[in-house]
C-alpha positions in Angstrom: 0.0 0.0 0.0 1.3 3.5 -1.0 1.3 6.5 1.4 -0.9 8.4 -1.1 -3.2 5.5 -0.7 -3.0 4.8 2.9 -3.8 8.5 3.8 -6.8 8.4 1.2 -8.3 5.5 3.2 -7.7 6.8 6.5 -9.8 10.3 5.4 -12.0 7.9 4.2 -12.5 6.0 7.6 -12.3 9.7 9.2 -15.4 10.3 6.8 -17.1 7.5 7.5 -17.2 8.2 11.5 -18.3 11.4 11.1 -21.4 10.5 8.8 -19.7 12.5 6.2 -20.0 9.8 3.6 -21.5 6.0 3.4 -18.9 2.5 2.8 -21.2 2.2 -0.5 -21.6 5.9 -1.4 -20.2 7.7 -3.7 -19.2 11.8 -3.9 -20.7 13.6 -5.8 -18.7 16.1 -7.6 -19.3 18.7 -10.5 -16.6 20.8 -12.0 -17.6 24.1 -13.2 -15.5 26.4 -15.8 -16.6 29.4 -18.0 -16.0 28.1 -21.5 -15.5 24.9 -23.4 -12.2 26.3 -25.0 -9.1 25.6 -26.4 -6.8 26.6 -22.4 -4.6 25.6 -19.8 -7.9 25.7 -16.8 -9.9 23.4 -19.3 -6.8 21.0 -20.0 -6.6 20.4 -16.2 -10.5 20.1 -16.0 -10.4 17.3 -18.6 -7.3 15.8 -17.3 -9.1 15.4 -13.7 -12.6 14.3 -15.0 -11.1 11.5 -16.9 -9.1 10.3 -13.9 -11.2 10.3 -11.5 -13.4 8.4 -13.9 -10.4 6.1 -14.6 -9.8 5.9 -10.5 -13.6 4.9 -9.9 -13.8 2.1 -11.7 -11.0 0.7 -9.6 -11.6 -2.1 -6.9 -9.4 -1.0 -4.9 -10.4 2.9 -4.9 -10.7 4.3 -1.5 -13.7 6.4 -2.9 -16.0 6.4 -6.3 -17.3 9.3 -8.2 -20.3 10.7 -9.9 -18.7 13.6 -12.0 -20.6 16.5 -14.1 -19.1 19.2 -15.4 -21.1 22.3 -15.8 -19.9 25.2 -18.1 -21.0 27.3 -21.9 -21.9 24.6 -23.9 -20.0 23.5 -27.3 -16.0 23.7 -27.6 -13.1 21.7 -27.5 -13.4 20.3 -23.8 -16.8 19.1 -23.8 -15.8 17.3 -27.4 -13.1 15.4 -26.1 -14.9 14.4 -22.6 -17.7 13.0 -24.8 -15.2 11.2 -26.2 -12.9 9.8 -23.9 -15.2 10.3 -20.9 -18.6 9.7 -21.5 -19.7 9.0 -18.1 -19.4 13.0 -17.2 -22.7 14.4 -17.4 -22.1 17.9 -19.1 -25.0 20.6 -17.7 -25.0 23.3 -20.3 -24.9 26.9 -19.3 -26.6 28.7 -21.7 -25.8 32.6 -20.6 -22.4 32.4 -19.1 -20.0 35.0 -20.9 -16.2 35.1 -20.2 -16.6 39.0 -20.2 -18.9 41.2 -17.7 -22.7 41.2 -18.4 -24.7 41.4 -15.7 -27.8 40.5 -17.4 -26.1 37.1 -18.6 -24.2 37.1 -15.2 -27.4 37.2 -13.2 -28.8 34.2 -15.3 -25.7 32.1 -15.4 -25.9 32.4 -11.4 -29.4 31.1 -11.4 -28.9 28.6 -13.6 -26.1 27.5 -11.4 -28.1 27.7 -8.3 -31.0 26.0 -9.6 -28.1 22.9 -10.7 -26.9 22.7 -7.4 -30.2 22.4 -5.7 -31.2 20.4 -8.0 -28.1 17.7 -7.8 -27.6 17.9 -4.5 -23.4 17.4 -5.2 -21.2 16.7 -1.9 -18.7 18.7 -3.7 -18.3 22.0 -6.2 -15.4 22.5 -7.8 -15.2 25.9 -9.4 -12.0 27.0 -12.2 -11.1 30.4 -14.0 -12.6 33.5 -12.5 -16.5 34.2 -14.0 -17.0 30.9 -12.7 -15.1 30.6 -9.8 -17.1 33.7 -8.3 -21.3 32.6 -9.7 -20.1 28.9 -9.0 -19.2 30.3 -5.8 -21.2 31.9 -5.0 -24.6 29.7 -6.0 -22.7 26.8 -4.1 -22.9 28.2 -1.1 -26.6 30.1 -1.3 -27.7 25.8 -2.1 -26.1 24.6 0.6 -23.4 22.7 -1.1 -21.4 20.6 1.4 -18.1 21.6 0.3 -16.9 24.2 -1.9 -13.9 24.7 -3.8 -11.6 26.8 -6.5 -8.7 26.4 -8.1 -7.0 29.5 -8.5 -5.3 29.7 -13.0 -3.6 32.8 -12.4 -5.7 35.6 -9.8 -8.5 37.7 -11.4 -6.9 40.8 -10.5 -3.7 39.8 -12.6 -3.5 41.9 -16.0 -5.6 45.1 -14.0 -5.0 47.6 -12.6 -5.9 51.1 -10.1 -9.3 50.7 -9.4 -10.4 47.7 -11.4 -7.3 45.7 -9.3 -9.1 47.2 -6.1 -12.6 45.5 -6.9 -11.3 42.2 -8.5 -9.2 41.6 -5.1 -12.1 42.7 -2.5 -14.3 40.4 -4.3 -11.5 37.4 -3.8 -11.4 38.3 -0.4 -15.3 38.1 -0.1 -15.4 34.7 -2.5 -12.5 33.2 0.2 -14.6 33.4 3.2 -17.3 31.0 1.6 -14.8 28.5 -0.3 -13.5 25.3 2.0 -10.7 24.8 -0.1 -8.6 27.3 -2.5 -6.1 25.5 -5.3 -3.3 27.5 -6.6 -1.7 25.9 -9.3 1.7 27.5 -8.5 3.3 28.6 -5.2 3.6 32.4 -7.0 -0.2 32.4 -7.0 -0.4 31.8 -3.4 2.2 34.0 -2.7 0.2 37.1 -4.6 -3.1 36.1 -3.0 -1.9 36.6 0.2 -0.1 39.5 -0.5 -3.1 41.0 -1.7 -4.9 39.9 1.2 -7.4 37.1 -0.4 -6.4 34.4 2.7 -4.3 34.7 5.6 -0.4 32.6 5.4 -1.6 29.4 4.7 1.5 28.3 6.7 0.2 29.9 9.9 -2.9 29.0 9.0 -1.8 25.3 9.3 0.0 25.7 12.5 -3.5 27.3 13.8 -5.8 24.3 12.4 -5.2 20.7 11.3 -6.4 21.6 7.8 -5.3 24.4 6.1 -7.9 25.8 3.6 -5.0 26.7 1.1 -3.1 24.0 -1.2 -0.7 24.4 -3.7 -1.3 21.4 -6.5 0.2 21.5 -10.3 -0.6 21.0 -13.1 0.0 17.6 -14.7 -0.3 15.9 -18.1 0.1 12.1 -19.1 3.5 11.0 -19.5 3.2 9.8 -22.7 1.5 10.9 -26.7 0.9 8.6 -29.8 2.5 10.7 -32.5 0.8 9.5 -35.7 3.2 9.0 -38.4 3.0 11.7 -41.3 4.8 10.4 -43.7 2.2 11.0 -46.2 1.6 14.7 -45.2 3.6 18.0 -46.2 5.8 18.7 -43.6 5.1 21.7 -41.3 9.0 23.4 -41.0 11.6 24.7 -44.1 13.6 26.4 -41.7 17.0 25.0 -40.2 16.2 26.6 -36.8 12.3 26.0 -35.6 10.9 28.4 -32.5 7.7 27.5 -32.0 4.6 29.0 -29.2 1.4 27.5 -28.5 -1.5 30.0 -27.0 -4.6 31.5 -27.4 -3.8 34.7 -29.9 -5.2 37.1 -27.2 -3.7 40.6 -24.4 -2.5 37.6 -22.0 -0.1 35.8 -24.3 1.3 39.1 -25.7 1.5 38.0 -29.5 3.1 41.4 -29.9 6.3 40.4 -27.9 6.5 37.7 -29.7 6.4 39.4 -32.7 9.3 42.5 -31.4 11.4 39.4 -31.1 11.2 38.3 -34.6 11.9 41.6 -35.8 14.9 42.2 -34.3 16.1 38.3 -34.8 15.5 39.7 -38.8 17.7 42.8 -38.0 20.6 41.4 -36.5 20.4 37.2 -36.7 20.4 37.2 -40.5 23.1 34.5 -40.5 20.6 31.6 -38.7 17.3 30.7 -41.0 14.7 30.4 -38.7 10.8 29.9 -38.8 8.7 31.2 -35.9 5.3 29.3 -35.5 2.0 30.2 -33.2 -0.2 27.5 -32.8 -3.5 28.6 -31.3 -6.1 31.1 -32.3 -8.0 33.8 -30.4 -9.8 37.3 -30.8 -6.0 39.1 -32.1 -5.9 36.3 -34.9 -6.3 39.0 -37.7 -5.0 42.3 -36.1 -1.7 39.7 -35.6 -1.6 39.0 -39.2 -2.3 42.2 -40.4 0.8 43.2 -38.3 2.9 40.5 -39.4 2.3 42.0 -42.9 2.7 45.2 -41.9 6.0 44.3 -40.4 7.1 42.6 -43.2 7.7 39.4 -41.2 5.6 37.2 -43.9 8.5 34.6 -44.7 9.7 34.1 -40.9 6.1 33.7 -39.1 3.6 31.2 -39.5 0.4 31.9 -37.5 -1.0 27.9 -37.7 -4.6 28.3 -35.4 -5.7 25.4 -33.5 -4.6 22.4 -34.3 -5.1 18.9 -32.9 -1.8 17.6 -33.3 0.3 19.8 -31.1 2.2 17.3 -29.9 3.4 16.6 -33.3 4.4 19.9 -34.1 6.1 20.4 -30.4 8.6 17.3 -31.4 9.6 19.3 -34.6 10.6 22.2 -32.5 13.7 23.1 -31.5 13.2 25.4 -28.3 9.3 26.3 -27.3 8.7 30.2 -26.4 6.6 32.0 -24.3 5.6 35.8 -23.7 3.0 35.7 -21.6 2.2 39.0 -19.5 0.5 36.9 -16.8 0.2 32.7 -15.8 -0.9 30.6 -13.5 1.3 27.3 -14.1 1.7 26.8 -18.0 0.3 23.6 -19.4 2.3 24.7 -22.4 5.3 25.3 -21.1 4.4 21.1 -19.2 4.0 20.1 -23.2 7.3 21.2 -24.2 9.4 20.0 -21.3 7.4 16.5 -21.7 8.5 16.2 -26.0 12.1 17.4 -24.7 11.5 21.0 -25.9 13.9 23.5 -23.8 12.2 26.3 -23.2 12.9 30.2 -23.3 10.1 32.6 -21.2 9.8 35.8 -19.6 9.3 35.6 -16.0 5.6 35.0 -15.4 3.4 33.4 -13.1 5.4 29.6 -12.1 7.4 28.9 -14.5 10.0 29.6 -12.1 8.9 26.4 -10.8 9.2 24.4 -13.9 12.0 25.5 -15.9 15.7 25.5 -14.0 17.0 28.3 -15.4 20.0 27.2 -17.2 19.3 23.4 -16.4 15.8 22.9 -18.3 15.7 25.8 -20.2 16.1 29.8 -19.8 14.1 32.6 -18.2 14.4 35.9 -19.3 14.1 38.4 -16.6 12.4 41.2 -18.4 10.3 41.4 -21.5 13.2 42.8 -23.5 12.9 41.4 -26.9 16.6 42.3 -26.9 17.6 39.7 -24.3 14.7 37.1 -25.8 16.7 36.8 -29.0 20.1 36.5 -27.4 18.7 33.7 -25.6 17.4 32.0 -28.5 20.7 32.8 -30.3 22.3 30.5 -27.5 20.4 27.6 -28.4 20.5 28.1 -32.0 24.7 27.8 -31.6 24.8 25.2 -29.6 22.6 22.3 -30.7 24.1 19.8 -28.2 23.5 22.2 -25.0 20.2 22.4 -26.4 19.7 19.3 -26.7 21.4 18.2 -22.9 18.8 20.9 -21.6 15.7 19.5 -23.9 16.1 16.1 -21.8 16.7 17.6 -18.3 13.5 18.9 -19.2 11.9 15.8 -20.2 13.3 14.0 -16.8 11.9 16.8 -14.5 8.8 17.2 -16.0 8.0 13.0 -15.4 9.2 13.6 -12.1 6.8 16.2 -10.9 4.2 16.9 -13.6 2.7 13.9 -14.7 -1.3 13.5 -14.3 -1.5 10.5 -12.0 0.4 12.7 -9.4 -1.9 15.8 -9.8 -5.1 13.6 -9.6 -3.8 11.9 -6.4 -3.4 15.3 -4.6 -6.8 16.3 -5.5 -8.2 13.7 -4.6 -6.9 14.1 -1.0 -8.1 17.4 -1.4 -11.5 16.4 -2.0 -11.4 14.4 1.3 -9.5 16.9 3.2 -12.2 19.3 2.2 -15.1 17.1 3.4 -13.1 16.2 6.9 -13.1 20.3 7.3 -16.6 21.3 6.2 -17.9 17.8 8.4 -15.8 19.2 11.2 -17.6 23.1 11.4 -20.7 21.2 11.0 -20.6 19.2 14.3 -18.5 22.2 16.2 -21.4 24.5 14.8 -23.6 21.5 16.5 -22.0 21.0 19.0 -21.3 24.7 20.5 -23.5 26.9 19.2 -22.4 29.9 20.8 -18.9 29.3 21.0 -19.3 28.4 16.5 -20.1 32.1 16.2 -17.8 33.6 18.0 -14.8 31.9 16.4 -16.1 31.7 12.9 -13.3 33.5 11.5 -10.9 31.5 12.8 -12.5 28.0 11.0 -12.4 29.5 7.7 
């Protein structure tokens, strides 16, 4: 028996004495994200749904689930779960908008309210920000047993002045009715309690024998089939390949990107090279028609979605991100896993997946200046390139892979229950005693 395993069945037997859940039950659980996209918080979504599905139809699990996932209907996520998951339930939310509409707002929170009293689920688990704050918020107005979020990079990130001000008061209003907060990297919980959004979660465990605040990454399967392409036109000419996966869209910065092509053209004219985006997004033409306007036509190739990213990742020769603000890249997990180095700018926690100088490098500004001397560096030296493309590939097995994520959420789950059980029968218990030291069991 594995620790993971072992303290999974001992929150189990922890749930069972405190009426929490039944030997024969199973939790109830639905996920609920804003759009069905093409993204990092829908990758991890999928990635969880279909192994929890996977785990319940284990003998051996130490709990079963009944999974939904409830979120604007159509898109890439719900596709593939009806695919490779079909025993998700999908609840479609016909008004929910990634901007701020508070006519479709109102009626995506009472469709979600409506859900939940309606289903009854022993757990909610919110993602992304619009969601995260109606899923809240509805959860907790239906009297869902245990709520939860996982933070993909703060609201507030990408604001700021007054806007910042509002995004972060509500956090801090949506943290006092969530049992359990996610961040995917430890530079998400860091800026959420800088802000103020929750208290130091490591004096908050010293205070209480479950902290309310985790830190869990993302993870991906180890392993992709590659279909062979012989038959097909191959996707690179160039001799050196950089290539960037993301939604064309303010967050990824495509224009970045694009300053460092330009001056790789001024002053790199010695290396061919080809520069690829893979993705597409509301900037898709104003990107082209600056690529154009650049005269960048022969250099950049902007490919839109495609389905075999994987393929075109094991063509590259270094992945490269701009971002102006993450949570924990699934991208960047993609490229280290096909034995891509990486170059990035600074951003959210990649700090915590690439070794700078080991696994790939991190630029410290968003010079484009200093982005092309880094990618000069791997162009010269193929075999450093190459030595840092498979420290990538061993890190990235060693603490990204999906079975380990899935394993801490699940605990998670558990540990959530065990704390939202426990207020219950202190609430029960001592009534007056509860009130006064609410704050305190947050």
């Amino acid at each position: 028996m594995t620790k993971a395993n072992f303290d999974l069945k001992s929150c189990k037997h922890e749930l069972l004495n405190q009426g929490g859940i039944s030997a024969t039950s199973t939790l109830k659980v639905i996920q609920v994200i804003t759009l069905s996209e093409t993204g990092g918080a829908q990758r991890v979504v999928f990635e969880l749904l279909k192994g929890l599905e996977h785990l319940s139809q284990s003998a051996e699990a130490p709990v079963r689930y009944d999974l939904s996932l409830a979120c604007f209907p159509g898109g890439r996520l719900i596709e593939h779960l009806q695919t490779e998951s079909p025993g998700v339930r999908i609840y479609p939310l016909n008004n929910m908008r990634r901007n701020i509409d508070f006519r479709y707002d109102l009626k995506t929170f009472w469709e979600l309210y409506q859900l939940f009293r309606r289903e009854s689920p022993d757990i909610v688990h919110c993602h992304s920000s619009k969601a995260g704050l109606l899923g809240r918020l509805a959860a907790k107005l239906a009297g869902v047993s245990c709520i939860l979020f996982t933070v993909h990079g703060w609201s507030f990130y990408g604001t700021a002045g007054w806007k910042r001000r509002i995004f972060v008061e509500l956090e801090k209003i949506m943290a006092l009715i969530t049992d359990k907060i996610v961040c995917v990297s430890h530079k998400d919980y860091q800026e959420g309690f800088k802000a103020g959004v929750f208290i130091d979660p490591q004096k908050e465990k010293k205070e209480h024998s479950q902290s309310r605040i985790s830190v869990i990454h993302n993870g991906i399967p180890g392993e992709v089939n590659r279909e062979p392409r012989e038959n097909k036109e191959r996707e690179w000419s160039a001799l050196f390949r950089v290539i960037t996966v993301g939604r064309l869209a303010e967050q990824k910065d495509p224009w970045l990107f694009l300053d460092a092509v330009e001056m790789w053209k001024e002053r790199t004219k010695e290396i061919p090279v080809e520069f690829t985006w893979v993705g597409d997004g509301p900037l898709a033409v104003t990107i082209q028609e600056e690529i154009e306007r650049r005269d960048l036509g022969n250099m950049v190739a902007l490919l839109g979605d495609r389905e075999d990213v994987d393929y075109l990742l094991s063509q590259a020769d270094v992945f490269l991100l701009t971002s102006k603000w993450e949570g924990l890249p699934i991208v960047i997990l993609e490229a280290m896993r096909a034995a891509v180095p990486v170059v990035t700018v600074d951003v959210g926690g990649v700090k915590e997946q690439i070794i700078d100088g080991d696994t790939g490098i991190i630029v410290p500004n968003r010079n484009p200046e200093d982005i092309v001397t880094s990618l000069e560096r791997m162009a010269q030296d193929e075999m450093w390139r190459r030595k840092l493309g498979n420290n990538a590939r061993r890190r990235f097995l060693a603490n990204f892979t999906v079975e380990k994520m899935i394993k801490t959420y699940e605990r998670c789950y558990i540990s959530g229950m065990l704390v939202r059980n426990s207020k219950a029968m202190i609430a029960e218990r001592y009534p007056m005693s509860s009130s006064g030291n609410e704050e305190s069991l947050r």
